[in-house]
OpenMM code with the backbone's topology and positions (N, CA, C; nanometers):
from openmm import Vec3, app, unit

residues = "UNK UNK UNK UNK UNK UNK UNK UNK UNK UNK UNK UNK UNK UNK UNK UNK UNK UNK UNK UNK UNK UNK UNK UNK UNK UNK UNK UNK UNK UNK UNK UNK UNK UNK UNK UNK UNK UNK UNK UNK UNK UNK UNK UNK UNK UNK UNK UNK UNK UNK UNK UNK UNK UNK UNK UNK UNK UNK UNK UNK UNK UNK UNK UNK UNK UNK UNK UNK UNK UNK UNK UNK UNK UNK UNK UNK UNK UNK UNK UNK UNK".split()
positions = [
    Vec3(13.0487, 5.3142, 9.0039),
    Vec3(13.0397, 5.4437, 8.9394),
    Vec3(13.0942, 5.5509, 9.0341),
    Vec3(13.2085, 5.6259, 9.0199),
    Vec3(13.2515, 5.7482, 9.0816),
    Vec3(13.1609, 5.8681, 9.0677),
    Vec3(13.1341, 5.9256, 9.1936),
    Vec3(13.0997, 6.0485, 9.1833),
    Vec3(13.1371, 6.1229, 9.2800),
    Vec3(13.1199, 6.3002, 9.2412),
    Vec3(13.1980, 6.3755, 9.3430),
    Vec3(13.1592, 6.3294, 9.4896),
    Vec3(13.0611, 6.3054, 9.5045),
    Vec3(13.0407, 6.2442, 9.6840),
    Vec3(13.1607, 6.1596, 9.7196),
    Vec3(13.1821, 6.0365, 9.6429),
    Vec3(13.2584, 5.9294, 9.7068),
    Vec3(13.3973, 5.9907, 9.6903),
    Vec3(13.4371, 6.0729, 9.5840),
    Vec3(13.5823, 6.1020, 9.5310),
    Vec3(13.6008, 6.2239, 9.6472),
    Vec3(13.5237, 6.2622, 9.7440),
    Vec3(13.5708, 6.3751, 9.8466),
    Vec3(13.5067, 6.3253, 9.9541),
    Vec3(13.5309, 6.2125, 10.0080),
    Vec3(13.4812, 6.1375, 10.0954),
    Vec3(13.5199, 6.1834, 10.2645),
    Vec3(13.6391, 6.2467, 10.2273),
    Vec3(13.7163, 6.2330, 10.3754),
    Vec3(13.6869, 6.3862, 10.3948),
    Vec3(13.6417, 6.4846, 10.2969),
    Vec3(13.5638, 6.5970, 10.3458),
    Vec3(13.4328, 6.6069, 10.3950),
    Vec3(13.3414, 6.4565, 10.4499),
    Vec3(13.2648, 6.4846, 10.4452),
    Vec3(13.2010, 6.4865, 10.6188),
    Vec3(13.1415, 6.5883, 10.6841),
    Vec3(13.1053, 6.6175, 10.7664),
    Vec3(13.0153, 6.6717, 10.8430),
    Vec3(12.9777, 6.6827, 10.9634),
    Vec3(12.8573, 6.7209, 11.0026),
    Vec3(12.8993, 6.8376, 11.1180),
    Vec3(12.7851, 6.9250, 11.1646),
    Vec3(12.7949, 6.9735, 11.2873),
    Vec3(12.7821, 6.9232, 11.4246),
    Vec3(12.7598, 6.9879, 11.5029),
    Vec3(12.7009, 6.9176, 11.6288),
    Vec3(12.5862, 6.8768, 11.5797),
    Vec3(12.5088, 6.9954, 11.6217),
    Vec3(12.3654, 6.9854, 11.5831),
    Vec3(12.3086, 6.8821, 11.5110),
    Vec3(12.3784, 6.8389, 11.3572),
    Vec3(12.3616, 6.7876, 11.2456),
    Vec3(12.3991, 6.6289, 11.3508),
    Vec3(12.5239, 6.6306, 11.3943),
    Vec3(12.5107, 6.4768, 11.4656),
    Vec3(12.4260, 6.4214, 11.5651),
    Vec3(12.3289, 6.5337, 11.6454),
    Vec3(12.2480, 6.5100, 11.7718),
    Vec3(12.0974, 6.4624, 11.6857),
    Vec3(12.1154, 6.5409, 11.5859),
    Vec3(11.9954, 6.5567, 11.5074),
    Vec3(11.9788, 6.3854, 11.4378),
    Vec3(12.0800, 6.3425, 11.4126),
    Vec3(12.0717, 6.1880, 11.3210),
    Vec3(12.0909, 6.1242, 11.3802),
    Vec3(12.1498, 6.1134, 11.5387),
    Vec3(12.1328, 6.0254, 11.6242),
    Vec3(12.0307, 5.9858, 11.6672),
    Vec3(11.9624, 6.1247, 11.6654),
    Vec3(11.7945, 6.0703, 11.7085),
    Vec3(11.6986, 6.0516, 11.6151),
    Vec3(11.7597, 6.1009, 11.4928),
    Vec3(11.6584, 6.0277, 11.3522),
    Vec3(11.6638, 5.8899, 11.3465),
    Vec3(11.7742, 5.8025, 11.3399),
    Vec3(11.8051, 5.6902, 11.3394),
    Vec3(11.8298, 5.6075, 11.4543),
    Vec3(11.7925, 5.6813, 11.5508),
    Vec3(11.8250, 5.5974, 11.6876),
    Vec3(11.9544, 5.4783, 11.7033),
    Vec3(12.1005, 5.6248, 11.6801),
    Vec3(12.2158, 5.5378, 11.6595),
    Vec3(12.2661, 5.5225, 11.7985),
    Vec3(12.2401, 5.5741, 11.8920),
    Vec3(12.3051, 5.5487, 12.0473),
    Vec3(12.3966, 5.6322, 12.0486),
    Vec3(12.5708, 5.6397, 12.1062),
    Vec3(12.6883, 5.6700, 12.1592),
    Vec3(12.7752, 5.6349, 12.0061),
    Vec3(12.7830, 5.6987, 11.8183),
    Vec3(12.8542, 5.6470, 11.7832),
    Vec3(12.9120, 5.7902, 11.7192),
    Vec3(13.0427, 5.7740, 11.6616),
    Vec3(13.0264, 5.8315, 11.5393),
    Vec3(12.9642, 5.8912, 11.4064),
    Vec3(12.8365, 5.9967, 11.4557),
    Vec3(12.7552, 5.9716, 11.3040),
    Vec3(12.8544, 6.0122, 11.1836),
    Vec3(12.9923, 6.0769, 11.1616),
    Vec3(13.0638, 6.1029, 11.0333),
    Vec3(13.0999, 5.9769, 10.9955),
    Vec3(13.1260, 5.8778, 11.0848),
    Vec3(13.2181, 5.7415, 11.0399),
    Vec3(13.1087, 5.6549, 10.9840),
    Vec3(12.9631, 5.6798, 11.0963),
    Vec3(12.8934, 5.5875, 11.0335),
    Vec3(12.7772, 5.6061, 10.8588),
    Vec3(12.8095, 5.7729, 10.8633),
    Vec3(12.7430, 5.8152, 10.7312),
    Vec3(12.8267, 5.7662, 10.5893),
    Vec3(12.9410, 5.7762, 10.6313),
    Vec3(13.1030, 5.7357, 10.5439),
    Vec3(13.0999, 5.6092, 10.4969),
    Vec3(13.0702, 5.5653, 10.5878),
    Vec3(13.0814, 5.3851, 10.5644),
    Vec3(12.9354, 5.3803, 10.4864),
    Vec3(12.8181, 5.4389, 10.5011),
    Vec3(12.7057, 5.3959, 10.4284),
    Vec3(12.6971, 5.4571, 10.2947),
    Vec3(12.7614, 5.6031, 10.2751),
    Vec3(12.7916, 5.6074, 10.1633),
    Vec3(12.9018, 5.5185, 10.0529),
    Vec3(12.9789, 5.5028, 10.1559),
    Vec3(13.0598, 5.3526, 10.0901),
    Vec3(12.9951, 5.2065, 10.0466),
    Vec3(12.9356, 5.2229, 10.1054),
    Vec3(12.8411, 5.0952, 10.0391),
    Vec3(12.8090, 5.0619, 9.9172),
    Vec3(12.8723, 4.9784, 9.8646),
    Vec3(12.8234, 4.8715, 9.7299),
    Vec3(12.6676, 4.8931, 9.7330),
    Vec3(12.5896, 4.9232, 9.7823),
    Vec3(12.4411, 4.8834, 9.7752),
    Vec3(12.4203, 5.0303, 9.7858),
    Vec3(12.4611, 5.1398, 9.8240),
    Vec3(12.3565, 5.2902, 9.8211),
    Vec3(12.3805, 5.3055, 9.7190),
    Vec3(12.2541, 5.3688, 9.6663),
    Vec3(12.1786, 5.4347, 9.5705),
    Vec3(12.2366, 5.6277, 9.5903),
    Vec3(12.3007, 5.6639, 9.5233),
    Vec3(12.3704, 5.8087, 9.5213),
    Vec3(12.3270, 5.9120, 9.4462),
    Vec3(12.2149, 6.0621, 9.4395),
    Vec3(12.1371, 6.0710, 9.3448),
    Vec3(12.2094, 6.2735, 9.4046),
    Vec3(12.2280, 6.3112, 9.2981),
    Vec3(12.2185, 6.4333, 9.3323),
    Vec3(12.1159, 6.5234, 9.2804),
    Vec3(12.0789, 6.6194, 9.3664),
    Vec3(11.9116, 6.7116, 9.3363),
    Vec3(11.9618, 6.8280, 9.3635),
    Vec3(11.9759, 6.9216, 9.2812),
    Vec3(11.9746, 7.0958, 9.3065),
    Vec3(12.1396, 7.0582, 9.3745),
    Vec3(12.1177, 7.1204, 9.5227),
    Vec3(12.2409, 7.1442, 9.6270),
    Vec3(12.2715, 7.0634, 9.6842),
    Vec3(12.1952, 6.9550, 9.6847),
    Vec3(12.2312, 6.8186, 9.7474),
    Vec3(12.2466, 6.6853, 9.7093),
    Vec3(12.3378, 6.6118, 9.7333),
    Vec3(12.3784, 6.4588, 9.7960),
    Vec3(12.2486, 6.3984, 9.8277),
    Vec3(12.1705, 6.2910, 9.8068),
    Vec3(12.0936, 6.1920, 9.8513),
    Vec3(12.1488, 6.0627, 9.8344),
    Vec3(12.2139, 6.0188, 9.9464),
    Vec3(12.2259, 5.8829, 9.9763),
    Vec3(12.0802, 5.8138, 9.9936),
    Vec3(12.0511, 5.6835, 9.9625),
    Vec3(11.9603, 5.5849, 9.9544),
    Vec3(12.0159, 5.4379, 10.0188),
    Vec3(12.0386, 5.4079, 10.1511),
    Vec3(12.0926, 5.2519, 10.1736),
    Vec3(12.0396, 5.2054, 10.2862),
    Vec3(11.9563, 5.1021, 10.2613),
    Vec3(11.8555, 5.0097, 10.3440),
    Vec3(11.7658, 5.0840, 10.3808),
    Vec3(11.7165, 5.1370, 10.5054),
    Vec3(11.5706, 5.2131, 10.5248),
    Vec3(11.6285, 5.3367, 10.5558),
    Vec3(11.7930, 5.3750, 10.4915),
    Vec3(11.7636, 5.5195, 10.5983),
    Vec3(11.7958, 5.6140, 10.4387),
    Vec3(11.7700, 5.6983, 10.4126),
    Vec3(11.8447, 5.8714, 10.3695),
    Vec3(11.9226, 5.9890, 10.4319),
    Vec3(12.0449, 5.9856, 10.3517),
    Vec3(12.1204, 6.0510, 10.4269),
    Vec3(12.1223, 6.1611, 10.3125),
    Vec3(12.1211, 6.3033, 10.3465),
    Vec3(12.1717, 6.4089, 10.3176),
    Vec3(12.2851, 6.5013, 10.3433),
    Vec3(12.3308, 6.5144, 10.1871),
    Vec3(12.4839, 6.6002, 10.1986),
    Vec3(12.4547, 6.7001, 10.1138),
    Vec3(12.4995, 6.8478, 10.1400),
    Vec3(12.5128, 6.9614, 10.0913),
    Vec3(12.6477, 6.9410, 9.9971),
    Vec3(12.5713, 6.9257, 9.8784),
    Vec3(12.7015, 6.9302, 9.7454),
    Vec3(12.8280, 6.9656, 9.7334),
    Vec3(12.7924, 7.1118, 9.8030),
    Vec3(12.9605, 7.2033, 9.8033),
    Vec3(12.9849, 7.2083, 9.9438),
    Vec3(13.0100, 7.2090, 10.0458),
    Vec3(13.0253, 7.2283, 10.1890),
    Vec3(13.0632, 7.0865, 10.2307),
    Vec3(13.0024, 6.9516, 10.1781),
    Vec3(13.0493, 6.8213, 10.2032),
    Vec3(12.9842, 6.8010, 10.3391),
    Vec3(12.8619, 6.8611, 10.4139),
    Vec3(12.8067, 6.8359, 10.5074),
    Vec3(12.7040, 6.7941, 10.5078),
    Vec3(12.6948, 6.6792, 10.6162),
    Vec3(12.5701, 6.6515, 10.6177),
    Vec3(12.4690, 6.6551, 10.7432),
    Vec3(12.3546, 6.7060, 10.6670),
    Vec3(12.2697, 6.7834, 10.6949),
    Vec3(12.1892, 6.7172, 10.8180),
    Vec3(12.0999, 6.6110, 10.7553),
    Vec3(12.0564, 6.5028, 10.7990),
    Vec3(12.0159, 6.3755, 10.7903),
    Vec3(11.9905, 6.2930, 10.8160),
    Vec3(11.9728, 6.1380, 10.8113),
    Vec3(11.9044, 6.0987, 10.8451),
    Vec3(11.8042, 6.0196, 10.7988),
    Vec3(11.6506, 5.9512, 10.8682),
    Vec3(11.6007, 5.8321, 10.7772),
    Vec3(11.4848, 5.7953, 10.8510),
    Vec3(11.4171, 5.6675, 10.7994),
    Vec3(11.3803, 5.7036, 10.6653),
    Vec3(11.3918, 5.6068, 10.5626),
    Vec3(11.3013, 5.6365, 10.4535),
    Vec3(11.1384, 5.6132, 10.4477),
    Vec3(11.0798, 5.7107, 10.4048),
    Vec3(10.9450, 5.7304, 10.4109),
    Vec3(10.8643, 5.6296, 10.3193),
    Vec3(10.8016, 5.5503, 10.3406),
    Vec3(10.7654, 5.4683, 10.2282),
    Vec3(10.6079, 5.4741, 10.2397),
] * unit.nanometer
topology = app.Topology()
chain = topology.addChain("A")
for resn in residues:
    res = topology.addResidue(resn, chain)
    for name in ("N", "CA", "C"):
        topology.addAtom(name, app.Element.getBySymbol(name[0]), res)
């Protein structure tokens, strides 16, 4: 299923802040968090839900958040269960 998230994929981005911030939500180490949010929104398996102003990615235990119009994302963390 296409939606505006995946069809503006290569706009999609973070700040500093926004990358220091999901490195340590997800305890990703030394990576790329734009390449590695990209690829999880690419995923055959996330769940893609939009609410109000935002993007909610859903894939394996984490949530990632994207600001609808700006194509940024915000932040990324464990899912709360």
């Amino acid at each position: 299923m296409k939606n505006a998230l995946i069809e503006n994929i290569e706009k999609v981005h973070t700040t500093e802040m926004g990358a220091i911030r999901i490195k340590k939500n997800l305890c990703l180490g030394d990576i790329d968090v734009v390449v590695w949010c990209r690829e999880r929104i690419l995923d055959n398996n996330a769940r893609i839900e939009r609410n109000g102003k935002n993007w909610y990615v859903m894939i394996d235990d984490s949530v990632i958040t994207v600001n609808a119009s700006s194509y940024t994302i915000i932040t990324a963390h464990k899912e709360k269960k």
